[in-house]
Every structure is written in structure tokens, then in C-alpha cells.
OpenMM code with the backbone's topology and positions (N, CA, C; nanometers):
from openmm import Vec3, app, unit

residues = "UNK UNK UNK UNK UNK UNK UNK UNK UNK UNK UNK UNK UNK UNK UNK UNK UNK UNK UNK UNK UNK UNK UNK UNK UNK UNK UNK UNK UNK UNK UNK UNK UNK UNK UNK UNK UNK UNK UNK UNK UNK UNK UNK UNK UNK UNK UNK UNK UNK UNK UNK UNK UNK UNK UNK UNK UNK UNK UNK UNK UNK UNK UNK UNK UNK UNK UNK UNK UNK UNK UNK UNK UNK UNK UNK UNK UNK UNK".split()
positions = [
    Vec3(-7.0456, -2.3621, 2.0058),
    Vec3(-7.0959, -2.2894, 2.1222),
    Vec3(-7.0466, -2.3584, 2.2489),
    Vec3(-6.9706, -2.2742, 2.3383),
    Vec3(-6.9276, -2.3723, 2.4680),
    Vec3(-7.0360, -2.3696, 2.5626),
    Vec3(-7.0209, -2.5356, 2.6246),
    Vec3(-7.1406, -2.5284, 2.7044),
    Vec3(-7.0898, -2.5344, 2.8455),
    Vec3(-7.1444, -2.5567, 2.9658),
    Vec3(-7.0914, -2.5361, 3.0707),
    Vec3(-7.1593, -2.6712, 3.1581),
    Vec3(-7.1441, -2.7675, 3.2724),
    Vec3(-7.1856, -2.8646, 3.3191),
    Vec3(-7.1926, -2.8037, 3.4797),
    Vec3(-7.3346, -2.8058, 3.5399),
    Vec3(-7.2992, -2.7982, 3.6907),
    Vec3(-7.2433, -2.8647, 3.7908),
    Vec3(-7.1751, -2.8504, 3.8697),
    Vec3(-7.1150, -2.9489, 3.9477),
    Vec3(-7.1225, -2.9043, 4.0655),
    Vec3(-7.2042, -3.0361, 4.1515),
    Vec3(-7.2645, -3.0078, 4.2948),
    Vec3(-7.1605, -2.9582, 4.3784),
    Vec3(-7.2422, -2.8653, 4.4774),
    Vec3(-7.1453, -2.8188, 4.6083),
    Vec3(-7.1841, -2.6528, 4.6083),
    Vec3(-7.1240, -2.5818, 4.6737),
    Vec3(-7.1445, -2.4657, 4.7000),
    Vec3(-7.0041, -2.3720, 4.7431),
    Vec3(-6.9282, -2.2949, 4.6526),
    Vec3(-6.7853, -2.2424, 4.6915),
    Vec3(-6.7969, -2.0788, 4.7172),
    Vec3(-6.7412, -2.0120, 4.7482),
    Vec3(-6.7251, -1.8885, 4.7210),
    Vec3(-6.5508, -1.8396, 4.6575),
    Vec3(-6.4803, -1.9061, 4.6581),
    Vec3(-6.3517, -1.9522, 4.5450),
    Vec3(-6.3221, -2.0558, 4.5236),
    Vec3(-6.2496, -2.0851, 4.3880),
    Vec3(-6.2238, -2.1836, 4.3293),
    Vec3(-6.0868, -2.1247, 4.2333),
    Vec3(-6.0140, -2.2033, 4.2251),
    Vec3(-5.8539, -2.2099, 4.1867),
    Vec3(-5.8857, -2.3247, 4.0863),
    Vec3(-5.8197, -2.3279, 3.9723),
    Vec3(-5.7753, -2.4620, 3.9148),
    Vec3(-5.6528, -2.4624, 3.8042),
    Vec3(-5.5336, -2.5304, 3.8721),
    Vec3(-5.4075, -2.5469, 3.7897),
    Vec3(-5.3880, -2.6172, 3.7034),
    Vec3(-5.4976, -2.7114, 3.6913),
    Vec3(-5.4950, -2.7774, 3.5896),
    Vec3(-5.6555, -2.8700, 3.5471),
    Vec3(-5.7051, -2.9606, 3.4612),
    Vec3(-5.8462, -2.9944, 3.4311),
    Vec3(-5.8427, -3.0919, 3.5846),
    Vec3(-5.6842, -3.1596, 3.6323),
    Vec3(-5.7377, -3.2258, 3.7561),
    Vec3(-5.6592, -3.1887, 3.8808),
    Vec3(-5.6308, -3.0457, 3.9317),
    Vec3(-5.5840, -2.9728, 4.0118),
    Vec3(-5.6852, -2.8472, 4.0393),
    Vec3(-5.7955, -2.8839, 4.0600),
    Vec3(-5.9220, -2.8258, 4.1049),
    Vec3(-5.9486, -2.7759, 4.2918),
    Vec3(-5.9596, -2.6689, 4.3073),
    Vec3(-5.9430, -2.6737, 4.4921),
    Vec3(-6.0516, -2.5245, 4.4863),
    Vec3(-6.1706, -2.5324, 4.6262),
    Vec3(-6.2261, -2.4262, 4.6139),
    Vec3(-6.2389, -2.4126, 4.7712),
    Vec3(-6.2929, -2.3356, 4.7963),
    Vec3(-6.3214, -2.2899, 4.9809),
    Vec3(-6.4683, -2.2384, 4.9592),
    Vec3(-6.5431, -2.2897, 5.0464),
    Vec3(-6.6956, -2.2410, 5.0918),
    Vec3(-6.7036, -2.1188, 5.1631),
    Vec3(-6.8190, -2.0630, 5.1611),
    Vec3(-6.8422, -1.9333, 5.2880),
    Vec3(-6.7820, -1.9573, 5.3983),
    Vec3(-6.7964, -2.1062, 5.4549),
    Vec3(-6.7356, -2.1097, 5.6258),
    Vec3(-6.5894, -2.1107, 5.6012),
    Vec3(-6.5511, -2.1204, 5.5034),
    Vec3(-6.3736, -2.1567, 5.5170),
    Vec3(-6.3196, -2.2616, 5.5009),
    Vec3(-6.4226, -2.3702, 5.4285),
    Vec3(-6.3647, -2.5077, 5.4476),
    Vec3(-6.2969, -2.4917, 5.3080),
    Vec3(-6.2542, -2.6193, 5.3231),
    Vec3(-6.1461, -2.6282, 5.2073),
    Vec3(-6.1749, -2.7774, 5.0947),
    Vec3(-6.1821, -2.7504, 5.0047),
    Vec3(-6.1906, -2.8589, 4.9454),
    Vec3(-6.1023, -2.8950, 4.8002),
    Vec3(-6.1120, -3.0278, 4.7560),
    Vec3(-6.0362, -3.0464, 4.6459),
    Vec3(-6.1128, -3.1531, 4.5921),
    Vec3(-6.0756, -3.1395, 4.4219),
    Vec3(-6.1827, -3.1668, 4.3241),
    Vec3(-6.1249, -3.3206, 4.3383),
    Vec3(-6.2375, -3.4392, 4.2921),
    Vec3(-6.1945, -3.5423, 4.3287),
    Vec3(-6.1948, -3.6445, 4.1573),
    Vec3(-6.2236, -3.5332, 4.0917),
    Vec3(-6.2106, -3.5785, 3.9503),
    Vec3(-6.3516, -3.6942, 3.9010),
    Vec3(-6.4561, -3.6773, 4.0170),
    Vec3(-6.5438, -3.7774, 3.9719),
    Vec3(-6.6734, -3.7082, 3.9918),
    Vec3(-6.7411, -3.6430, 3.9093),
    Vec3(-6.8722, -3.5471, 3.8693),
    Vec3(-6.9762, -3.5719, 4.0087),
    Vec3(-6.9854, -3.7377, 4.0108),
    Vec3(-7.0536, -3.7786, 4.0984),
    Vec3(-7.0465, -3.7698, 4.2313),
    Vec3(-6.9324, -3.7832, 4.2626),
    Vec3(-6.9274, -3.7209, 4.4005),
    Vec3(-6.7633, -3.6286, 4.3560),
    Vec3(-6.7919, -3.4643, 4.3667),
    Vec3(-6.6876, -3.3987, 4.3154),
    Vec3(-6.5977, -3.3103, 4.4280),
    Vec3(-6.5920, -3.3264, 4.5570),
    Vec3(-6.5472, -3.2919, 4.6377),
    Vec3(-6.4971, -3.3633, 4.7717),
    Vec3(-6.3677, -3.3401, 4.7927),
    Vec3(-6.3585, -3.4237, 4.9426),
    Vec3(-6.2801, -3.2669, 5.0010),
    Vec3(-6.2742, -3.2867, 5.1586),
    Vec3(-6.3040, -3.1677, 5.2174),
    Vec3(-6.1574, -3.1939, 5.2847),
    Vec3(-6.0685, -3.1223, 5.2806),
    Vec3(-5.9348, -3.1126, 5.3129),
    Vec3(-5.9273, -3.0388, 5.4694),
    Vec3(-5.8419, -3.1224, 5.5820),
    Vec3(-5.8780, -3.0245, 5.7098),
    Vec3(-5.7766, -2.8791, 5.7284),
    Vec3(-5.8304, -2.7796, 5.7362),
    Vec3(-5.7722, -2.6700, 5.7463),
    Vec3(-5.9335, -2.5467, 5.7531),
    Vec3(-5.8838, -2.4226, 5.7198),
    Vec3(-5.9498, -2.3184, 5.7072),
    Vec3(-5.9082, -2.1528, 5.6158),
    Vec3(-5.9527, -2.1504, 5.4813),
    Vec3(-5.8705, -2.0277, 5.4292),
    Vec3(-5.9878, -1.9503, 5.4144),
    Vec3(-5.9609, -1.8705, 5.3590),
    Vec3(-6.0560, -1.7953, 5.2985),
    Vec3(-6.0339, -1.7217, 5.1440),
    Vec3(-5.9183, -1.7688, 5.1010),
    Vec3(-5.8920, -1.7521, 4.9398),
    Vec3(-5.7693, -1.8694, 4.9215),
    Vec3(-5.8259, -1.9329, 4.8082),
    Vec3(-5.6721, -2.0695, 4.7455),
    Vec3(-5.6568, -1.9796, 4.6224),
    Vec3(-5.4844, -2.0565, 4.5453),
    Vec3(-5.4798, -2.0821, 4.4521),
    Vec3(-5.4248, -2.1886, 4.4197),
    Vec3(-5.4194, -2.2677, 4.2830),
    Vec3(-5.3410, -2.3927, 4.2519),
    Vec3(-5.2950, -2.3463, 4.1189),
    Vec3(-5.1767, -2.4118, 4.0702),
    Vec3(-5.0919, -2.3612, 3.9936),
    Vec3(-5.0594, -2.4993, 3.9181),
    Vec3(-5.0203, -2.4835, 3.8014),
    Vec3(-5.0031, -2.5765, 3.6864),
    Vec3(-4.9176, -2.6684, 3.7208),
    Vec3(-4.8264, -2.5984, 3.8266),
    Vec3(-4.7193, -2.7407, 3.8811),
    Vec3(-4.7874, -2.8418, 3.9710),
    Vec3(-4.9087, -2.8177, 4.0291),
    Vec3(-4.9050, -2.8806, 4.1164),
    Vec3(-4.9640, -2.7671, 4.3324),
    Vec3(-4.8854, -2.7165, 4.3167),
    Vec3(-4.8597, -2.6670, 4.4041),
    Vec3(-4.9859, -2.6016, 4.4344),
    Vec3(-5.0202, -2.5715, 4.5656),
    Vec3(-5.1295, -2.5229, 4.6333),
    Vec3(-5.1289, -2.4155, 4.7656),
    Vec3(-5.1898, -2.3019, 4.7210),
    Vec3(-5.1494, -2.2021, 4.8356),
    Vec3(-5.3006, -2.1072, 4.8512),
    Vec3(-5.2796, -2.0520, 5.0025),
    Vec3(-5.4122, -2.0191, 5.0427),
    Vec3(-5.3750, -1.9156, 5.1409),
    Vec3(-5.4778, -1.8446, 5.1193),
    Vec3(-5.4706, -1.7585, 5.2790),
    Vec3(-5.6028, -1.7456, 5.3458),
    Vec3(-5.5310, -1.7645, 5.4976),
    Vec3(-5.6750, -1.7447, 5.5886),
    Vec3(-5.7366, -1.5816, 5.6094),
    Vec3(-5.8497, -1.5872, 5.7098),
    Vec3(-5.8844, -1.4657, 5.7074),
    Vec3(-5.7912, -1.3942, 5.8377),
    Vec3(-5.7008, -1.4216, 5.8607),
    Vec3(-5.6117, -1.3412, 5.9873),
    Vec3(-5.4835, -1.2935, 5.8560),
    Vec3(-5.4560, -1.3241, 5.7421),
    Vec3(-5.3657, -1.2758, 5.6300),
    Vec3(-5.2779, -1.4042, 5.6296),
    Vec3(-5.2887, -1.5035, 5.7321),
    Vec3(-5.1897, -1.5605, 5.7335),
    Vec3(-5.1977, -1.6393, 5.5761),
    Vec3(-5.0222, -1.7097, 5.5206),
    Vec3(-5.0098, -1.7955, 5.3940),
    Vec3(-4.9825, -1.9052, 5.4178),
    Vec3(-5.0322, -1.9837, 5.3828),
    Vec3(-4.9794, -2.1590, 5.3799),
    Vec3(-4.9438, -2.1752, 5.2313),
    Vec3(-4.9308, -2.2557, 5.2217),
    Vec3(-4.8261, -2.4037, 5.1012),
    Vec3(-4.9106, -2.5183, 5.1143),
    Vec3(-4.9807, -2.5806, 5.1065),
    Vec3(-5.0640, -2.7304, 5.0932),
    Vec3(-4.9146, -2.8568, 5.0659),
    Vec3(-4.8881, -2.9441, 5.1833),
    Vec3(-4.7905, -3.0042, 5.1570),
    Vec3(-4.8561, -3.1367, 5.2063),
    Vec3(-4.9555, -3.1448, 5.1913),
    Vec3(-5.0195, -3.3037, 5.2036),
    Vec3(-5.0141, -3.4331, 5.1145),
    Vec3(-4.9948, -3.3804, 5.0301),
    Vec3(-4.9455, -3.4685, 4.9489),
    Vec3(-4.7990, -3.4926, 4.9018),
    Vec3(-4.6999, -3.4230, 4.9347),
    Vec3(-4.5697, -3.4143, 4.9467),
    Vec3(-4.5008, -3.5582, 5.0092),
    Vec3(-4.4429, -3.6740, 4.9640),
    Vec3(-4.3515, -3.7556, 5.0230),
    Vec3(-4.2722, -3.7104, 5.1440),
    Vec3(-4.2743, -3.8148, 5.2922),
    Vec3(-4.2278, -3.7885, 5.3662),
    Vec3(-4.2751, -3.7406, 5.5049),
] * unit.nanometer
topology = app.Topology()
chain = topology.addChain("A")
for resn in residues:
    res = topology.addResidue(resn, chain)
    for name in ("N", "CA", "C"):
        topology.addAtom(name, app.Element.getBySymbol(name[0]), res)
């Protein structure tokens, strides 16, 4: 029987490309990414979308509420 674990915070989407490529956005638009530690499971990335996705490579993309698209390149060398 699969069971399910809650994990604190509050999203209205959530993306995940992989078990540690986790990223969700709240009602206000904030942005966050999973920090791989139950205990404290979110750190809050600066920007504003209103829908992510994350993808198995890695890669991270979002759109705000004006339609605009970003690319997440914060972690990118350089």
C-alpha cells in the first residue's frame, strides 16, 4: 500500500524532475526549491511565477502571471 509523508509549507504548484529537483510556487508567487531536508524543506528563490516546471535534466522553467517565460539559470557556472 503506498503511503504518502506531509511536508511543511503551503504551494499552489509543484514540478519535480527528479526525487531531488523539487520546485513549487505559493498563492503570492513566490518561488521555492526543495532543499532535500524534510526538516526544513524549502528555501525561497528571488523571483515571481505563477506556474514552474523542472525536468529530469536538471533544467527549470516558469511562467509569470503577465505570460512572460524564464529558464532558472542560477545555478549555471559563470
Amino acid at each position: 500500500m503506498a503511503e504518502w509523508k506531509q511536508i511543511g509549507g503551503a504551494l499552489v504548484r509543484i514540478s519535480a524532475g527528479s526525487r531531488t529537483n523539487v520546485w513549487g510556487v505559493n498563492a503570492g508567487g513566490n518561488i521555492y526549491r526543495y532543499t532535500n531536508n524534510d526538516a526544513s524543506p524549502w528555501v525561497q528563490i528571488p523571483g515571481g511565477l505563477a506556474d514552474i516546471g523542472a525536468a529530469a535534466d536538471g533544467t527549470v522553467w516558469g511562467v509569470n502571471s503577465a505570460g512572460n517565460i524564464y529558464r532558472y539559470t542560477g545555478d549555471l557556472p559563470g
